[in-house]
Wavefront OBJ file of the C-alpha trace (Angstrom):
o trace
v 115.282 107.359 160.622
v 116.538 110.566 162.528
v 116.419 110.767 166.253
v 115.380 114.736 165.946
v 113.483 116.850 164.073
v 113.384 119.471 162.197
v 111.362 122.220 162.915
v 110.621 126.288 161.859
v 108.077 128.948 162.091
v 105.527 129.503 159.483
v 107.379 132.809 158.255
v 109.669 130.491 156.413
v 107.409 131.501 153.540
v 107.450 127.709 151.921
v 104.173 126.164 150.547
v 102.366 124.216 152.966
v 102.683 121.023 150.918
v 106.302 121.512 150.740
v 106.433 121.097 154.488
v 103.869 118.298 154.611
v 106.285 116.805 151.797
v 109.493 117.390 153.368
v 108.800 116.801 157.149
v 109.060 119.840 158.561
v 106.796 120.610 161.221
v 106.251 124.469 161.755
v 104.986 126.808 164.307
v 102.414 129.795 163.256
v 102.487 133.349 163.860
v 99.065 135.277 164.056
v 98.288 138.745 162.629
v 95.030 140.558 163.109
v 92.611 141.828 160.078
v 90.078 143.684 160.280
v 89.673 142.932 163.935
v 89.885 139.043 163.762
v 92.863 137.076 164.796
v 94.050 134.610 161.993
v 96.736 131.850 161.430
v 99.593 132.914 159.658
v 99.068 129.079 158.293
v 100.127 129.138 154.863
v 97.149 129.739 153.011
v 94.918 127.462 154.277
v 92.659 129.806 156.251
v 92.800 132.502 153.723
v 94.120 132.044 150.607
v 96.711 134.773 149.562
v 94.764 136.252 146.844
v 92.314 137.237 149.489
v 94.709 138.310 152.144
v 96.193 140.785 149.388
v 92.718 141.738 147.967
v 92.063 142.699 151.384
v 94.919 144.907 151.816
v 94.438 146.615 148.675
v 91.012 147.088 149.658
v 92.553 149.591 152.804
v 92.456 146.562 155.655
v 95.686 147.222 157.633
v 96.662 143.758 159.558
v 98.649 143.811 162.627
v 100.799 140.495 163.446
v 102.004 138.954 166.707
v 104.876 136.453 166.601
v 105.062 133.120 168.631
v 104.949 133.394 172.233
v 106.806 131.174 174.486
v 103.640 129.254 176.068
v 102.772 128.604 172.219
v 106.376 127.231 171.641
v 105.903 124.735 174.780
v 103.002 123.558 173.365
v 104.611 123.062 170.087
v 107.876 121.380 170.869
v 106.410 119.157 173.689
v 105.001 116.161 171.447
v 108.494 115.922 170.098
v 110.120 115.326 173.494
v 107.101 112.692 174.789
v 107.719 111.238 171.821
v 111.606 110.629 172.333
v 113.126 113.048 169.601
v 115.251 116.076 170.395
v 114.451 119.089 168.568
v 116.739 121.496 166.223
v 114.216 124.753 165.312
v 115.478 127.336 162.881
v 113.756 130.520 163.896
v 112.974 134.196 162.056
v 115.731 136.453 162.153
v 116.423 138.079 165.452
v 116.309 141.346 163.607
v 112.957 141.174 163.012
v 111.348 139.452 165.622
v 111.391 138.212 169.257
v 110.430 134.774 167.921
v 114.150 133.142 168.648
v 113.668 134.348 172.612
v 110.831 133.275 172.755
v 111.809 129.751 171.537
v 115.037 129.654 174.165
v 112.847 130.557 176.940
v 110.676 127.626 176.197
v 113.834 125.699 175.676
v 114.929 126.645 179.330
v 111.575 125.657 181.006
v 111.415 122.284 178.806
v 114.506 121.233 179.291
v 113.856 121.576 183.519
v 110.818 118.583 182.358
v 112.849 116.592 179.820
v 116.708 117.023 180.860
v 117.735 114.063 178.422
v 116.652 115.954 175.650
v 118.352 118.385 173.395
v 116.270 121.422 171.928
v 118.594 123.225 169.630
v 117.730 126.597 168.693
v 119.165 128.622 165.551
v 118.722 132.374 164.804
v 118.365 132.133 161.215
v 119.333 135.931 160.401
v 116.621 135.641 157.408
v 113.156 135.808 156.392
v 110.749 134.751 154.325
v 112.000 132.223 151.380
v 115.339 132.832 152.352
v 114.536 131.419 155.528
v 113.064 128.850 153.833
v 116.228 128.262 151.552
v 118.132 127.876 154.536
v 115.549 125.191 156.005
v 115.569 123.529 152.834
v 118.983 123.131 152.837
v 119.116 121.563 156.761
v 116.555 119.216 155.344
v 118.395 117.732 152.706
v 121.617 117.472 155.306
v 119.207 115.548 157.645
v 117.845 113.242 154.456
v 121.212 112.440 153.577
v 121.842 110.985 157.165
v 123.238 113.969 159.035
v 123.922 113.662 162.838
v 121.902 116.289 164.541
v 125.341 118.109 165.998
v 126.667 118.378 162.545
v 123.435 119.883 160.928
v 123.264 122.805 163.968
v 126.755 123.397 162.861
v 126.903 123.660 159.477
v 123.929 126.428 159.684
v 125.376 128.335 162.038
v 128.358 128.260 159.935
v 127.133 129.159 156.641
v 123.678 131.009 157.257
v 125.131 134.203 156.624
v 125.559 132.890 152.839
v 122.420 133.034 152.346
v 121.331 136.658 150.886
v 117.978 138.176 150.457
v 117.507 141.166 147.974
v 114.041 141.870 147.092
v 112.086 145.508 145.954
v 109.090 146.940 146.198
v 106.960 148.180 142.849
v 103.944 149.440 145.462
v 104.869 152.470 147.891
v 101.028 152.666 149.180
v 101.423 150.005 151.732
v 104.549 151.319 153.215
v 102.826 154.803 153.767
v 100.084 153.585 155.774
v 102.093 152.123 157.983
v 104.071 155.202 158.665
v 107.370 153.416 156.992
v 107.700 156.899 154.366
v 106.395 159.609 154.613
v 102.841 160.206 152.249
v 105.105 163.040 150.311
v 107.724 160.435 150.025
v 105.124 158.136 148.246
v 103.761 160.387 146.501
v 106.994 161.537 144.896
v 108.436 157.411 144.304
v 105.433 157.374 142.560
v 105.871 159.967 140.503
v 108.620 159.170 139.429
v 108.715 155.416 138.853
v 111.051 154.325 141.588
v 110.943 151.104 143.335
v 113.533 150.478 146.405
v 116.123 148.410 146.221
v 116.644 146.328 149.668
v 118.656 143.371 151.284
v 119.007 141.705 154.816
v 122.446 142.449 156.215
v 124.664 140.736 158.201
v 122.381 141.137 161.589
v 119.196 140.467 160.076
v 117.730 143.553 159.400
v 116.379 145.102 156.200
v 118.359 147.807 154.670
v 117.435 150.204 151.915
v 120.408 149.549 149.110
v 119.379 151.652 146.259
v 116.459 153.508 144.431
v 116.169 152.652 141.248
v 113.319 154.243 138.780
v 111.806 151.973 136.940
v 110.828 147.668 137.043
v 112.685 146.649 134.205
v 115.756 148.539 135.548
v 114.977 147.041 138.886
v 115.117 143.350 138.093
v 118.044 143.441 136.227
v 119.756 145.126 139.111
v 118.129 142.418 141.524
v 119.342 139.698 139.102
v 122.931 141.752 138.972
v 122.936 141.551 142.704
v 122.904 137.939 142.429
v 126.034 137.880 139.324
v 127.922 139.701 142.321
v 127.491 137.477 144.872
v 126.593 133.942 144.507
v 128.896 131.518 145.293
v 130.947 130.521 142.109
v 129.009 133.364 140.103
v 127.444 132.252 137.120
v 128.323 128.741 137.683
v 126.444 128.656 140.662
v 125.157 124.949 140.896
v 122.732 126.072 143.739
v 118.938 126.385 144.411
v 117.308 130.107 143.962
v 113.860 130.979 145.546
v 111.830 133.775 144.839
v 109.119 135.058 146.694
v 106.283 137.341 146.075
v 102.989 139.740 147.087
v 100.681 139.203 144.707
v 102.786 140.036 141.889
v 103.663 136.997 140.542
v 104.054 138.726 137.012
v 107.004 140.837 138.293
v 108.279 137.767 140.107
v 108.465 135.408 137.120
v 110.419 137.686 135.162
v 113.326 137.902 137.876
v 113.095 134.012 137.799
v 113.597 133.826 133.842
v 116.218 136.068 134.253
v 117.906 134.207 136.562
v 117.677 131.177 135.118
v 119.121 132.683 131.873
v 121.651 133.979 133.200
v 122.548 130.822 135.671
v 122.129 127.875 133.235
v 123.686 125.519 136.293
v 121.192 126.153 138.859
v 119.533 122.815 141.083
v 116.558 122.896 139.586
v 114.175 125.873 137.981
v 113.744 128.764 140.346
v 111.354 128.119 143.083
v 108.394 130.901 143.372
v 106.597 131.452 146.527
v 104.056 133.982 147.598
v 105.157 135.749 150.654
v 103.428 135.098 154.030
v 100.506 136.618 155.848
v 102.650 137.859 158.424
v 105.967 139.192 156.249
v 102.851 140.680 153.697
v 101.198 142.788 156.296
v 104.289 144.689 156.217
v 105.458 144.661 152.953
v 102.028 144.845 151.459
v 101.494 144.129 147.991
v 104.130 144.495 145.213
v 107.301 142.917 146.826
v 109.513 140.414 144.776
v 112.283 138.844 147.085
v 115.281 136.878 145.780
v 117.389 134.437 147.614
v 120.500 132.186 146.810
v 123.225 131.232 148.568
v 126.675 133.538 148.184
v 129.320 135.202 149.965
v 129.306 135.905 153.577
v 127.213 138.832 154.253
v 129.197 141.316 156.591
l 1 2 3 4 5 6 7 8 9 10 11 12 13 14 15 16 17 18 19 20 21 22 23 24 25 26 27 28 29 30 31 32 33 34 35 36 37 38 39 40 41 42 43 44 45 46 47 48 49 50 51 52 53 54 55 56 57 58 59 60 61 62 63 64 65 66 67 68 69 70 71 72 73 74 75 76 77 78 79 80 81 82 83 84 85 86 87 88 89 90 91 92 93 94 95 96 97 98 99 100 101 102 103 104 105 106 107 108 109 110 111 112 113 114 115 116 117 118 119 120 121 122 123 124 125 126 127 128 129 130 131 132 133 134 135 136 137 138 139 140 141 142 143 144 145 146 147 148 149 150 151 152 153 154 155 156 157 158 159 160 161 162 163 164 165 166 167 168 169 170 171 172 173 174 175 176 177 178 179 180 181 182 183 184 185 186 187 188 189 190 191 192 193 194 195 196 197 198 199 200 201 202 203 204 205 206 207 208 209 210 211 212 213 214 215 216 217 218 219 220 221 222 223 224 225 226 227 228 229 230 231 232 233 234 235 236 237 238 239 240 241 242 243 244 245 246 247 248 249 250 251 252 253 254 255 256 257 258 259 260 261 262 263 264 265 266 267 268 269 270 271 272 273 274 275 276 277 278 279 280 281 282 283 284 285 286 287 288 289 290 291 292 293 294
């Protein structure tokens, strides 16, 4: 049995029974609907159809990420308990969630100074976040010392890429993310935005590409480009979507087509409460591991 544990936030995008099943204890963001304060817990206080149908419906949720008095509370039962703690965390990019973490870090460690709380800035999001977790996991599993697991992610989290596009321009008008004659005109003209995280953990446009068949096969070209070994890659691929999981299952097909050596089908995920309030419906993501992203 490991002396540590693994730990994430809930933006990891992973089913809930996944973490139940794998042992990975995770910390939840909030986000606001509609003027009530929610969970960002998975599904399990509102289901994802619902969260979506609310969105479409015009509900605009707000989220908050992990504060550091929450991360005390949430690391603390670990250290009572004897374990020291490694906790992957949301890209720095997109959140203030890893500071947050550290500064709880600081003020635990003043309580517990023969513990180690490890702290890892994952650069990702969503499933891709979760592909990285995933990975850790089966390290630890496999009898992995808690040093060497905090160093091989450091070392090889930038492998992981995330490309994912939008089909749905509505959501990223209201909140101010294009312009309404911007929208209007994608629209019009069929064109869904290409995107990927880059080497800081941010979300850049990559393309514009008119069209959703044209779109997945680019997404799915994205991945002949870079995964490691290229279409021998032996690897696991997750997908996540917003409540188009239609759209979604057609990237996977593709990919597993195209990747006949893959570990396993293609995993499909919805995407989070949080990471959906600003994506909104529509979004496919794809993740894999691949070249270093620079």
């Amino acid at each position: 049995m490991s002396d540590y544990v693994l730990t994430c936030c809930s933006t990891a995008d992973m089913p809930y029974e996944y973490f139940q099943k794998r042992n990975i204890p995770f910390v939840c963001f909030h986000y606001n609907m509609n003027g009530k304060e929610y969970l960002d817990d998975l599904g399990q206080t509102m289901s994802f159809e619902e969260f979506y149908g609310k969105i479409a419906a015009g509900a605009m949720p707000t989220t908050s990420q992990v504060n550091v008095e929450q991360f005390i509370r949430f690391f603390e039962p670990y250290l009572k308990d004897g374990k020291e703690i490694l906790h992957i965390s949301l890209s720095t990019g997109l959140s203030g969630a890893y500071n947050s973490a550290c500064v709880a870090r600081e003020e635990l460690l003043e309580k517990y100074p023969d513990r180690r709380i490890l702290i890892v800035d994952s650069l990702g999001a969503s499933s891709g976040y979760g592909l990285l977790t995933d990975a850790v996991a089966d390290m630890r599993d496999n009898g992995a010392t808690l040093e060497e697991v905090y160093a091989w992610v450091e070392e090889n989290k930038l492998n992981v890429h995330h490309w994912f596009f939008s089909t749905d321009l509505t959501h990223y008008k209201r909140g101010g993310r294009i312009s309404a004659a911007s929208a209007i005109a994608g629209t019009l003209l069929n064109i869904c935005p290409l995107l990927n995280m880059s080497y800081d953990g941010k979300l850049i446009p990559r393309m514009k590409i008119r069209g959703k068949k044209h779109v997945i096969a680019e997404i799915v070209h994205m991945m002949e480009v870079h995964a490691q070994n290229g279409a021998e890659y032996s690897g696991k691929c997750f997908v996540s979507n917003s409540a188009c999981y239609d759209d979604a299952r057609k990237v996977a097909d593709l990919v597993e087509k195209k990747f006949p050596h893959l570990d396993g089908p293609v995993m499909i995920n919805s995407v989070g409460t949080v990471i959906g309030a600003h994506t909104g419906p529509g979004t496919v993501a794809l993740f894999f591991f691949g070249d270093k992203r620079e």
